[in-house]
N, C-alpha and C positions, 0 to 999 in steps of 0.2 A: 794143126797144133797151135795153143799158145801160149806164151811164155809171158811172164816177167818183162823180161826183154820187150818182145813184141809189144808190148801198151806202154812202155817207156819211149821206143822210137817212135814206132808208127801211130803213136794215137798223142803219146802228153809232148813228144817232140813237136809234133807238127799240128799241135792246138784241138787235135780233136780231143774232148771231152771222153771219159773211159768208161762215162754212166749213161752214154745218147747213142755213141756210136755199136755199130753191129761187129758183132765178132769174127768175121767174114771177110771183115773191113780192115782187119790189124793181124790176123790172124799169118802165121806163117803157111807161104801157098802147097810147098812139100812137104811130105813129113819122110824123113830121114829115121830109122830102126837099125836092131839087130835082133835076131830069131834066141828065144830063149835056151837053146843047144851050144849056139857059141859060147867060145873063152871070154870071159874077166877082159882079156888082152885085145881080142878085137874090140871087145865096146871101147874098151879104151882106148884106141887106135883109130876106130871111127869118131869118137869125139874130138879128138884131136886131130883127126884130118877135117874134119865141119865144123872145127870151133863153136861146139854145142855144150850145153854144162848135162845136158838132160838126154835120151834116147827112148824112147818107148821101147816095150819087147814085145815080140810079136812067136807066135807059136808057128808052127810049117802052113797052117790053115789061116794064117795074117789073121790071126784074133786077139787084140790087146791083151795080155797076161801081165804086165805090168812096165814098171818106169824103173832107169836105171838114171843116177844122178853122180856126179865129182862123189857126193857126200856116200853115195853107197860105196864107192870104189874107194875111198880115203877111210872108210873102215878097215874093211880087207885086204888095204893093199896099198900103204901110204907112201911107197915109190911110186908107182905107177899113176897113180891120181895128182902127186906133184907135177910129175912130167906133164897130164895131160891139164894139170890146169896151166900150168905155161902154155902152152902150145895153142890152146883158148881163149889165153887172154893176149896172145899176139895180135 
């Protein structure tokens, strides 16, 4: 996976160029999910135990169905997305 983040630290922090270098190179090594069956409450529970702003969703067959971000959760559920951006941005 890569983020925002990732080309900020590992590529513009540490002077690699973001237009030369491979994305393999900056890229985050895990990628951290939740299945799209679970609650609202665990994505938001997993983001805030990985201080991640973003999650992928994966189906039972781990096949991308899509991305869950703060900004989807602070629609639906604007306690829960506060808690979890604190807890993120510790």
């Amino acid at each position: 996976m890569l983020t925002d983040r990732d080309i900020a630290i590992r590529a513009v922090a540490r002077g690699k160029s973001p237009t030369k270098c491979k994305v393999r190179e900056i890229m985050s090594p895990e990628i951290k999910y939740v299945y799209d069956n679970e609650t609202l409450d665990d994505a938001v529970r997993n983001m805030s135990k990985l201080q991640v702003r973003r999650l992928p969703v994966l189906n039972r067959q781990k096949r991308l169905v899509g991305i869950i971000s703060l900004g989807d959760v602070a629609i639906s559920d604007t306690d829960s997305a506060a808690t979890a951006l604190k807890q993120v941005s510790q």
